[in-house]
C-alpha positions as CSV (number, residue, x, y, z in Angstrom):
1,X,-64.7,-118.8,77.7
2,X,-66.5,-121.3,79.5
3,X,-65.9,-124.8,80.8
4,X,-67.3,-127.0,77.6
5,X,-65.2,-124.4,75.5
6,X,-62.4,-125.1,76.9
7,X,-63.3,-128.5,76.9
8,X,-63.9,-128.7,73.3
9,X,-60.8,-127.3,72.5
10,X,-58.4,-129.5,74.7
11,X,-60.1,-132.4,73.1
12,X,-60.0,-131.5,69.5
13,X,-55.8,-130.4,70.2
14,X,-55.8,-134.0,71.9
15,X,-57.3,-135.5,68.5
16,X,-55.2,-133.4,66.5
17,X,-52.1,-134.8,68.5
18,X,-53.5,-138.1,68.0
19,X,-53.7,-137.7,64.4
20,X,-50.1,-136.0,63.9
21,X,-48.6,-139.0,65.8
22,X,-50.2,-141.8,63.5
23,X,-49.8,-139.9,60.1
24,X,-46.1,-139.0,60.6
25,X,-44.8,-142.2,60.0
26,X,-46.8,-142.8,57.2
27,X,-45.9,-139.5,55.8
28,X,-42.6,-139.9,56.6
29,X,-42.5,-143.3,55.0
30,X,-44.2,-141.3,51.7
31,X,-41.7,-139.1,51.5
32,X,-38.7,-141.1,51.8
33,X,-39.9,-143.5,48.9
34,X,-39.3,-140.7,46.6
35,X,-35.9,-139.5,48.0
36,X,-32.7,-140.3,46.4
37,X,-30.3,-141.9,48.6
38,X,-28.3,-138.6,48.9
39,X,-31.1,-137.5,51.0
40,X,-32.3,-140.1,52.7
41,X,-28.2,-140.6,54.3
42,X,-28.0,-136.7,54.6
43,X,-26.9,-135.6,58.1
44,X,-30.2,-133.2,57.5
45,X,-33.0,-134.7,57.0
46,X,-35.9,-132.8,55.3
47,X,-39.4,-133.7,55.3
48,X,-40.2,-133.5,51.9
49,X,-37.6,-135.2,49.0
50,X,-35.8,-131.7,46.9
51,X,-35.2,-133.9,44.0
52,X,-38.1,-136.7,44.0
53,X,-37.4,-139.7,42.2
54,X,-38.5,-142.8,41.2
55,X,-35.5,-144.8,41.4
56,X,-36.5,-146.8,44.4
57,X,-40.0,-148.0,42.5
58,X,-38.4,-148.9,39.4
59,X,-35.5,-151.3,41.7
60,X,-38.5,-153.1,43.5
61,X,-41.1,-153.3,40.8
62,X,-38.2,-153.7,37.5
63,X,-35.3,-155.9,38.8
64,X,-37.1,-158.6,40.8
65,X,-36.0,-160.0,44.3
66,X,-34.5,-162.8,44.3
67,X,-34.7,-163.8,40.6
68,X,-38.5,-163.6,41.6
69,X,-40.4,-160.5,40.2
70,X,-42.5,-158.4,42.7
71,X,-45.6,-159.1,40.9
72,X,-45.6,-162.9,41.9
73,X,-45.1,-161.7,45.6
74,X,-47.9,-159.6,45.3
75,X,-49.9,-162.1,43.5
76,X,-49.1,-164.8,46.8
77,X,-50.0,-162.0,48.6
78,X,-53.1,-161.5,47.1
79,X,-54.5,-164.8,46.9
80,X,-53.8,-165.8,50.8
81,X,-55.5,-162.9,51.6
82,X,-58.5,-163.1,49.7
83,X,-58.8,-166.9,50.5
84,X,-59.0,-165.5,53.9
85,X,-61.6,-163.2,54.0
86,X,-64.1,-165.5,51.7
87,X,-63.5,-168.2,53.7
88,X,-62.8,-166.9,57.4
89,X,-66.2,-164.6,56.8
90,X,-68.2,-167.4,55.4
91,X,-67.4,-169.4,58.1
92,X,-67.6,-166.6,61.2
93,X,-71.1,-165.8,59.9
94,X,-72.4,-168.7,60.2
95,X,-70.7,-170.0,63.2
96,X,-71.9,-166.4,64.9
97,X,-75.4,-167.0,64.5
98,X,-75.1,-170.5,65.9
99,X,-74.1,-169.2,68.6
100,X,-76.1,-166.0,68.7
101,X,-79.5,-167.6,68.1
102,X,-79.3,-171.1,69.5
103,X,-78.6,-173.0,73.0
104,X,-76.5,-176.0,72.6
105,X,-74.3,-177.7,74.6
106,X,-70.6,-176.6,75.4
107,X,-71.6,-172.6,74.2
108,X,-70.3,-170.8,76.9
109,X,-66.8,-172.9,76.7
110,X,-67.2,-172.6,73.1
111,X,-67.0,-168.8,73.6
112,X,-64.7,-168.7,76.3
113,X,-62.2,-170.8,73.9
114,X,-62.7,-167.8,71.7
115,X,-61.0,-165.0,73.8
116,X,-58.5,-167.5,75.1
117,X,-57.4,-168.6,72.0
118,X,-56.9,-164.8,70.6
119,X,-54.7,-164.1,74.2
120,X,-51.6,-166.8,73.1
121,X,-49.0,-165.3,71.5
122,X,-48.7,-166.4,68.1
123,X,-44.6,-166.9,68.0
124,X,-45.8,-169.6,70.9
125,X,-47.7,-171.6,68.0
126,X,-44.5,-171.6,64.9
127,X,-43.3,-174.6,66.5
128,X,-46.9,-176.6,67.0
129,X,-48.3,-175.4,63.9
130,X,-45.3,-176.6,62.0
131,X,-45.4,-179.9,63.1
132,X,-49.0,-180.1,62.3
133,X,-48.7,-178.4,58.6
134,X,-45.6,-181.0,58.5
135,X,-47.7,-184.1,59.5
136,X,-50.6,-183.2,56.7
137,X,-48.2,-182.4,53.9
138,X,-48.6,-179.0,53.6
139,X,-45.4,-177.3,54.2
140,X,-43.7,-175.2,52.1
141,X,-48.1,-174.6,50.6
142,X,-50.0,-171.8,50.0
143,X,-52.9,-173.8,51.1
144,X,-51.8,-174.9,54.4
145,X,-50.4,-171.0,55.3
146,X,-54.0,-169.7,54.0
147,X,-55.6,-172.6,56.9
148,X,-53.2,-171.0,59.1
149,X,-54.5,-167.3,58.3
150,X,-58.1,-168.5,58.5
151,X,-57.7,-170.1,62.0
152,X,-56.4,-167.0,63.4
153,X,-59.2,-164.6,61.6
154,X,-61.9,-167.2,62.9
155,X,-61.7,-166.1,66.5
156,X,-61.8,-162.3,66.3
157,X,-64.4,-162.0,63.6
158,X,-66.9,-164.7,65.3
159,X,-66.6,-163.0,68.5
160,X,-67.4,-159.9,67.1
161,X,-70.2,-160.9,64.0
162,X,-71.7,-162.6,67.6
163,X,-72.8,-158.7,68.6
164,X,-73.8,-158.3,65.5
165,X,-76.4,-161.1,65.1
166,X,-77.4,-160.5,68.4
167,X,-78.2,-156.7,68.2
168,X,-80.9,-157.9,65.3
169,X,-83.9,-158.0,66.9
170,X,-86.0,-161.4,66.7
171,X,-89.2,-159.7,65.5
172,X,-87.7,-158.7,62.1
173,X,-87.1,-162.7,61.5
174,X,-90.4,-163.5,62.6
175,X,-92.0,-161.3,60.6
176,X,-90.1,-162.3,57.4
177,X,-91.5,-165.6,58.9
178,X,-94.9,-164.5,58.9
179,X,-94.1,-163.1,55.1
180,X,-93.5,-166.5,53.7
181,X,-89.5,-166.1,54.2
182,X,-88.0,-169.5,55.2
183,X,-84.8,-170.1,56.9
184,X,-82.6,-169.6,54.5
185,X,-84.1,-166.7,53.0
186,X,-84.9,-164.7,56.2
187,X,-80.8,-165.1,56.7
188,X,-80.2,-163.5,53.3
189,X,-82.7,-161.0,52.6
190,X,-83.1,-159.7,56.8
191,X,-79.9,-160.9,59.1
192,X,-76.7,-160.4,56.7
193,X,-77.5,-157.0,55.2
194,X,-78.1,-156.2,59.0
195,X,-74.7,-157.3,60.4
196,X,-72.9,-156.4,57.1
197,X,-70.9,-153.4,58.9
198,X,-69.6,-156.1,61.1
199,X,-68.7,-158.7,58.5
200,X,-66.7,-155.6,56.2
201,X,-65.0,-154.9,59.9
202,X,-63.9,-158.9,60.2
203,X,-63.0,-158.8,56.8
204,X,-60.9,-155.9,57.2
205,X,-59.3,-157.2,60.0
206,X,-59.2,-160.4,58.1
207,X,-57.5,-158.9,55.4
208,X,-55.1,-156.9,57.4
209,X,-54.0,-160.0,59.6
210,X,-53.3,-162.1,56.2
211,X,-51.5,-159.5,54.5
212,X,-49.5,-158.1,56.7
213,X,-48.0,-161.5,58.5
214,X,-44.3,-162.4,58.4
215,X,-43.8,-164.9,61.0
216,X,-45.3,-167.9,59.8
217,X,-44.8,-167.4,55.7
218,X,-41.0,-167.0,56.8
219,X,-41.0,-170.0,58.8
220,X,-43.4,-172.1,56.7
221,X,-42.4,-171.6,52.9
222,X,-39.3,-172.4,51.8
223,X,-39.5,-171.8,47.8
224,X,-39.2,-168.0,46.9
225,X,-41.5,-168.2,44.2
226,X,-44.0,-168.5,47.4
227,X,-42.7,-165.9,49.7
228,X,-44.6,-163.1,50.2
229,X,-44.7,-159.4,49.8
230,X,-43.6,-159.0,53.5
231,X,-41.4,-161.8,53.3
232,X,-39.8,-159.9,50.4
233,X,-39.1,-157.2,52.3
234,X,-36.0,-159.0,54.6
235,X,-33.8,-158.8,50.9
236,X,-33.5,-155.2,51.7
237,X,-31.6,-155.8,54.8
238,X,-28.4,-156.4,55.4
239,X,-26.1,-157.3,57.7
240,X,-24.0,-154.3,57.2
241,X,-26.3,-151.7,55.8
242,X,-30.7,-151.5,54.5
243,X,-31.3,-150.6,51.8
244,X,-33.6,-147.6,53.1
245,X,-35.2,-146.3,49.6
246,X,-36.5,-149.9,48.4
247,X,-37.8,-150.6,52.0
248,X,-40.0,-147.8,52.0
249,X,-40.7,-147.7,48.4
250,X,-41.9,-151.5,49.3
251,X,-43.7,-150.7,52.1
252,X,-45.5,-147.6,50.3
253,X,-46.8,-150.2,47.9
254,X,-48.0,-153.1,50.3
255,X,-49.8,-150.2,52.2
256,X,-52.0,-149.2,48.8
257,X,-53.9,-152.5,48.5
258,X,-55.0,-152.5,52.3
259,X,-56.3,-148.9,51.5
260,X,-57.9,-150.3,48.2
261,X,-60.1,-153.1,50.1
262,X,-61.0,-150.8,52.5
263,X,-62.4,-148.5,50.1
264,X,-64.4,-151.1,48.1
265,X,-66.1,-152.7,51.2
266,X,-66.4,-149.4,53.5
267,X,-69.9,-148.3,51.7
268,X,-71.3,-151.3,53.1
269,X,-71.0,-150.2,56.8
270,X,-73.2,-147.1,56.7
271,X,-75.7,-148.9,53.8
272,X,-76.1,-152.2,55.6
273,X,-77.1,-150.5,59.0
274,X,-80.8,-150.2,57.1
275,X,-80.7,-152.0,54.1
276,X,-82.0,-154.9,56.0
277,X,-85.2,-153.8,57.5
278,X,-86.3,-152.3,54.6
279,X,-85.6,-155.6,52.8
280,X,-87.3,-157.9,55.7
């Protein structure tokens, strides 16, 4: 066996490790969605439920939270997040190839802002952010907690769309140019389909950042008919005992729509990669 065997093999056990590290705790989650609460308190734990049930899906989707049913978290959920990506992409692609294809002044602070702004801690901005959201009127407001989500996506996905514009070579606009293309044409038809794989990544991300985000809808909504789904979540906690079987049941369904969006965009990152030079 020779060297790039052997080296072949220890990386593809490393990958393997990799990959049994990550999935365990989603499996693991799985699994104990479906147990009853015999099992999940048993001194022996087994990795796969002997009696599955569905008890813990009918007390989080049937009985409502609260005296709020789940579907109007999810349905908070869903907007904030989807306000996110539309606008937060909108925005970053455009702001991207400003800065990609022009020279104005302020650029290089502009970008530097970028990475500084994503290296503050975001429990350092509760307390400024508040005040601000406060001052406008918009505490206790979907709206202002999307603005919130969108600020933070902004930074991340017009750093990274930035590549993206840049990678595209010149000579495919100018020769849409040449074609009869104008501006605003040569953008749709040549430079988006192009740097579509990095728009579905920011939207992901996006997504992901909206969704998933506690701190801020805690701190920021107070009506439970806003809250959402990971807001929801703290009901199942108690000070004396969690209520194990709902968590994970919960957490098994705010992981399916992440999956979901990923599925519907993902196409476009291996199509877009050509799409646009054919088109231009």
């Amino acid at each position: 066996m020779n060297g790039r065997t052997v080296r072949r093999y220890g990386l593809n056990a490393l990958g393997l490790a990799v990959f049994a590290v990550a999935v365990f705790p989603v499996a693991w989650m799985i699994s104990t969605a479906f147990k009853p609460n015999e099992e999940i308190f048993s001194t022996t734990p087994r990795p796969l439920p002997a009696e599955p049930t569905l008890e813990h899906f009918d007390y989080v989707l049937g009985n409502g939270i609260a005296e709020v049913s789940f579907w109007t978290y999810l349905r908070n959920s869903a907007l904030l997040a989807l306000a996110t990506v539309l606008v937060s992409g909108l925005l970053a692609v455009l702001a991207a190839t400003a800065v990609a294809r022009f020279r104005f002044r302020f650029r290089t602070t502009f970008l530097i802002m970028l990475l500084v702004v994503q290296m503050v801690p975001l429990e350092a901005l509760v307390i400024p952010l508040f005040l601000d959201l406060k001052q406008l009127g918009m505490i206790n407001s979907l709206a202002g907690l999307a603005v919130v989500y969108i600020g933070f996506a902004l930074p991340f996905s017009i750093w990274m769309l930035r590549g993206f514009v840049a990678a595209v070579p010149r000579e495919l606009e100018e020769a849409a140019a040449i074609d009869g293309a104008g501006p605003v044409r040569t953008f749709l038809r040549v430079l988006l389909p192009l740097i579509a794989p990095g728009l579905v990544a920011t939207s992901i991300f996006s997504f992901i950042t909206a969704w998933n985000e506690f701190i801020f809808a805690f701190t920021f909504l107070d009506d439970q008919d806003k809250y959402t789904l990971p807001v929801m979540m703290q009901y199942f906690f108690g000070n004396a005992s969690n209520e194990w079987g709902p968590i994970m049941a919960a957490s098994t369904l705010l992981t399916l729509p992440v999956i979901a969006f990923f599925l519907i965009v993902q196409r476009r990152m291996v199509s877009g990669l050509t799409t646009g030079a054919v088109k231009g």
